[in-house]
C-alpha positions in Angstrom: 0.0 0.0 0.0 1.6 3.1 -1.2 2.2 6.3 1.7 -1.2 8.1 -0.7 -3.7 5.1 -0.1 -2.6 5.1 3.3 -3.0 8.8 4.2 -6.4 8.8 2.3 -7.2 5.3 4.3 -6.5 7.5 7.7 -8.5 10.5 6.3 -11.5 8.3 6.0 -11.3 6.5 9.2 -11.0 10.1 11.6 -14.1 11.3 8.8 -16.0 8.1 10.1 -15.0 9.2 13.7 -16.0 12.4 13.2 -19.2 12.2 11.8 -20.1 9.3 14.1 -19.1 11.2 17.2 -21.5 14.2 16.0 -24.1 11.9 15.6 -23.8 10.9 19.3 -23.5 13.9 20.4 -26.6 15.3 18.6 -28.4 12.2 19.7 -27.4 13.3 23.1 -29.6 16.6 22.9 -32.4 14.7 22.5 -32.7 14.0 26.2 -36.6 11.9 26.0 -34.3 10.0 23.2 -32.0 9.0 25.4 -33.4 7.8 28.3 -35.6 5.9 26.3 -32.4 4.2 24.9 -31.3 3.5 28.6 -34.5 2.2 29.4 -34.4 0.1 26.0 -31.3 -1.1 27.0 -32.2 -1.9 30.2 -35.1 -4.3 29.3 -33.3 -6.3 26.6 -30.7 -6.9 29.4 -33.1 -8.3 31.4 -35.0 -9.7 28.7 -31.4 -12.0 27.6 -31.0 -13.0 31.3 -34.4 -13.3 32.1 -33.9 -17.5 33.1 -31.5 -16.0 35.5 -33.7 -13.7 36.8 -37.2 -15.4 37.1 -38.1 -17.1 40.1 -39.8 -19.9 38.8 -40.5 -21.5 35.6 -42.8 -19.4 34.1 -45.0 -22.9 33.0 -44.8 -24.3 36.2 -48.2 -24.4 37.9 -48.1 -23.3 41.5 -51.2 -23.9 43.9 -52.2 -20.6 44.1 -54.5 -19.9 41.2 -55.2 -16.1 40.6 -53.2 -15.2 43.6 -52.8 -11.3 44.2 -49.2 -9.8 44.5 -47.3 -10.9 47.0 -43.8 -11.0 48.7 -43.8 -14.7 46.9 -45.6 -13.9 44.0 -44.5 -10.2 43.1 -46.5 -9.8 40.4 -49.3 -12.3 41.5 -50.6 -15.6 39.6 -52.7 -16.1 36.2 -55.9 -18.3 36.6 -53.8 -21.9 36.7 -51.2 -20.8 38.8 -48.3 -19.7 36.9 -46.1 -16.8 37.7 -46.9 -13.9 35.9 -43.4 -11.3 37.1 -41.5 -14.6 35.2 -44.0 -15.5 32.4 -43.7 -11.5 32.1 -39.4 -11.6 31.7 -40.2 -14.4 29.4 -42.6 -12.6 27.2 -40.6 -9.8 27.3 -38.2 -12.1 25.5 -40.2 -13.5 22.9 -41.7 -9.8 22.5 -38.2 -8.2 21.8 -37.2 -11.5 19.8 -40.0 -11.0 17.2 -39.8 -7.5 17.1 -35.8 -7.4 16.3 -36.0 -10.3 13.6 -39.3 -9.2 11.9 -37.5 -5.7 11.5 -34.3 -7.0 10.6 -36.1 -9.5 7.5 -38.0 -6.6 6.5 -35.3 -3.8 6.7 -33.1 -6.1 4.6 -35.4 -7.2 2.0 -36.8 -3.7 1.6 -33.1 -2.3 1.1 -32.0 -4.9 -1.1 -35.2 -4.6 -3.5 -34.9 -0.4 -3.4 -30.9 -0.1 -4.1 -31.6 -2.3 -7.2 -35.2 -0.5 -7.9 -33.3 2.6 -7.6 -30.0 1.9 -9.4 -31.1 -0.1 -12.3 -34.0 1.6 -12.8 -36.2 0.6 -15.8 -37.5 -2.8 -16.0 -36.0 -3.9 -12.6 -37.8 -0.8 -11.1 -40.9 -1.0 -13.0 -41.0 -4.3 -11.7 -40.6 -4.1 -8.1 -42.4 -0.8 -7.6 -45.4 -2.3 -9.0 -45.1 -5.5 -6.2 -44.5 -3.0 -3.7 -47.9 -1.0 -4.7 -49.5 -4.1 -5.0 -48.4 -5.1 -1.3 -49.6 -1.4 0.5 -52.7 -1.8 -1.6 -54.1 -4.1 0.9 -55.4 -3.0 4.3 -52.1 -3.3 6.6 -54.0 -5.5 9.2 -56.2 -7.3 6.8 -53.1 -8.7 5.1 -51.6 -9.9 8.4 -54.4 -11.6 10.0 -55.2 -13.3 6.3 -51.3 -14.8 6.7 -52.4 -15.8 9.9 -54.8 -17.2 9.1 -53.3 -19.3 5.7 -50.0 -20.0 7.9 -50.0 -21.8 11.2 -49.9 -19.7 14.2 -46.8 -19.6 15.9 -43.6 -17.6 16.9 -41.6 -17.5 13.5 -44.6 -17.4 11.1 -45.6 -14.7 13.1 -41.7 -13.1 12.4 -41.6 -14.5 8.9 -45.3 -12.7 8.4 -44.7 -9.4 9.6 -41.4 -9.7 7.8 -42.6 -10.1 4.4 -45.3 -7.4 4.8 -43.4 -4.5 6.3 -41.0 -4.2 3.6 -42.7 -2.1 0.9 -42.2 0.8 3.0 -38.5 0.4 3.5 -38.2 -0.2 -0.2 -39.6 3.1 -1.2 -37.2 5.3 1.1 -34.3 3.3 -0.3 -35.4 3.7 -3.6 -35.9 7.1 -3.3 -32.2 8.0 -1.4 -30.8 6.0 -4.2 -32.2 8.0 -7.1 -30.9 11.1 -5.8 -27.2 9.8 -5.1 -26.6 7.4 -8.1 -25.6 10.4 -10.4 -23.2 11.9 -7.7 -19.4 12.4 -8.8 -18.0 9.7 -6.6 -20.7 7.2 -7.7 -19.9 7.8 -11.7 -15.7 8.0 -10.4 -16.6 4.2 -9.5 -18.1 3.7 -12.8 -15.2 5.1 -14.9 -12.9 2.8 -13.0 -15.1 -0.3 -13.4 -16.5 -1.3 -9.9 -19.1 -3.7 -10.7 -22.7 -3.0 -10.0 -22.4 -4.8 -6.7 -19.6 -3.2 -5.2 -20.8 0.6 -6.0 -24.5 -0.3 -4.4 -23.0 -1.7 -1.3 -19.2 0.2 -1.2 -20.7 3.5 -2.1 -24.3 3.6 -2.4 -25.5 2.1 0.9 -23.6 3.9 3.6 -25.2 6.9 2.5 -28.2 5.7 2.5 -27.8 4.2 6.0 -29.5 7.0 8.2 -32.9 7.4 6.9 -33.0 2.9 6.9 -32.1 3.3 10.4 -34.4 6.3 11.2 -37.1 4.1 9.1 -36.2 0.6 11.2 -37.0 2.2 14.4 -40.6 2.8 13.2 -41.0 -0.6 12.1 -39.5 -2.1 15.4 -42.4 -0.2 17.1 -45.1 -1.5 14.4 -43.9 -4.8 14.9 -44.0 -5.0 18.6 -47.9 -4.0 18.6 -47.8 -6.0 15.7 -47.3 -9.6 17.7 -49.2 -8.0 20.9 -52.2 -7.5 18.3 -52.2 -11.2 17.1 -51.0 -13.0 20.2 -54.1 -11.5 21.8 -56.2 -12.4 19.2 -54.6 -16.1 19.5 -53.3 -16.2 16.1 -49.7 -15.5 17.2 -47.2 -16.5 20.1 -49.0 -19.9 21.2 -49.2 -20.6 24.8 -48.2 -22.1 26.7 -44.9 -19.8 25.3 -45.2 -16.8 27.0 -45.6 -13.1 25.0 -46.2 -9.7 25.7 -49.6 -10.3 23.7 -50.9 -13.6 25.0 -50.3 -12.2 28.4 -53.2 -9.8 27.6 -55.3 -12.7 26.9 -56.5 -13.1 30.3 -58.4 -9.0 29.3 -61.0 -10.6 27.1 -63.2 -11.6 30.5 -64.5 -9.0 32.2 -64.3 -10.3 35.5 -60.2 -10.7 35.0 -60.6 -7.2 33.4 -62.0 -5.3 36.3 -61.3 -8.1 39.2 -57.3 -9.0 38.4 -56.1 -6.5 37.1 -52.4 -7.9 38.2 -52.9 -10.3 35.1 -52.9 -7.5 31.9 -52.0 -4.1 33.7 -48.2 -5.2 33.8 -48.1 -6.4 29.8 -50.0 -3.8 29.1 -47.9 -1.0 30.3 -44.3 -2.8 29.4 -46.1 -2.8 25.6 -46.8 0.9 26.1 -43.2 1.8 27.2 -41.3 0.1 24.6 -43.6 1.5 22.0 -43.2 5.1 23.3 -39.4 4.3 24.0 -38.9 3.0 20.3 -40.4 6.2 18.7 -38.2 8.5 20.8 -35.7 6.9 19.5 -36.0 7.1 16.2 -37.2 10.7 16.7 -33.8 11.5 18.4 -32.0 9.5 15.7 -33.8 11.4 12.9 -32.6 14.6 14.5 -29.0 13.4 14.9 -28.4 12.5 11.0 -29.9 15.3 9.6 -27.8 17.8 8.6 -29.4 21.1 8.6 -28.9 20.6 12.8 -26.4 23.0 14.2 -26.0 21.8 17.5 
């Protein structure tokens, strides 16, 4: 490597510093965004430990049957005695699992389809866009709970599902960042010295387009989450006796659990709510922390 590539090679590395370190500290202004990342952080630590945290098997059946909280039972018992504080760190789990996957499948597949959509254009374009409007066309829940319905109920349908139907969105923003940046004078200086299409879409194209997919991935995380609440409740996701945020909720559909235990869907509930609310701040903060027309 000759004393030129590794100057430039250094340049690029303290740019990458820099820019990320702005980032952080931008993020950092956005105090409701941060906390909520703490608290994020927080429950998916105790989410990956939860078998050392919970006190019991969160399938074992204990003789108290729709005990209030107690010292022994902190978060009390569901109607056939299980645990609900470890059936709760356990559906926290499955929650967070689903959520991160279905986001991840769908954030991939939508980038992948919109950097080729984007740089190919023409028949490749015409092709996907017109899958992708075919796709939003159909009410967002309707489509879901007809997959539901055609597939088997279970944990990774349920990821595979959600998945394969949040992906038109992500595919549009790529698209979109792409057809603004694949005429820019670093992109055609990779043409000229006869990158292959592969290496300018993922070496030069994609990092740029990095901050809105992540902005974008947030919001998705968050649709996903009520997502697998929505259809665990309705019983046509997470199967018991596996535990989930939604299935938890279950135990809501009588009214006499509804208004006389309230220990047994007050505490899903409200851990739904946060990591909704928590989720969003994020990706607010993280919007405000790429953009570039901030001056902080």
């Amino acid at each position: 490597m000759t004393t030129i590539t590794k100057k430039k090679s250094v340049e690029k590395e303290m740019d990458e510093e820099s820019y990320l370190h702005t980032v952080w500290r931008r993020f950092c202004y956005h105090k409701p965004g941060l906390i909520s990342l703490w608290i994020v952080l927080a429950l998916v630590i105790i989410a990956v430990f939860a078998p050392l945290i919970a006190p019991y098997d969160p399938n074992a059946i204990n003789p108290e049957f729709a005990a209030s909280p107690s010292l022994q039972h902190l978060l009390g018992t569901d109607t056939i005695g299980r645990d609900m504080f470890s059936r709760l760190l356990y559906g926290l789990r499955v929650s967070l699992f689903v959520g991160a996957l279905a986001t991840l499948l769908s954030t991939a597949l939508g980038t992948v389809l919109g950097l080729i959509a984007g740089y190919f254009g023409g028949i490749a374009d015409m092709i996907i866009m017109r899958i992708t409007d075919m796709v939003m066309s159909f009410p967002y829940i309707l489509l879901i709970l007809v997959a539901s319905v055609i597939f088997s109920p279970g944990m990774w349908n349920i990821i595979l599902i959600l998945g394969f139907v949040d992906w038109p969105g992500v595919a549009r923003l790529v698209r979109g960042s792409v057809m603004e940046i694949r005429d820019a004078d670093y992109v055609q200086a990779a043409r000229i010295e006869g990158m292959p299409g592969h290496y300018i879409l993922f070496s030069e194209i994609l990092p740029n387009t990095m901050a809105p997919i992540l902005v974008f991935a947030t919001s998705v995380m968050a649709i996903s989450i009520l997502d697998e609440a929505a259809l665990s409740f309705l019983g046509m996701g997470v199967q018991p006796p596996q535990a989930s945020l939604g299935n938890l909720l279950n135990g809501a559909e009588s009214i006499s659990v509804l208004t006389g235990m309230p220990w047994l869907w007050v505490s899903p509930g409200v851990l739904i709510i946060i990591l909704v609310i928590c989720t969003n701040f994020i990706g607010d903060a993280l919007r405000d922390a790429v953009d570039p027309s901030t001056t902080r």
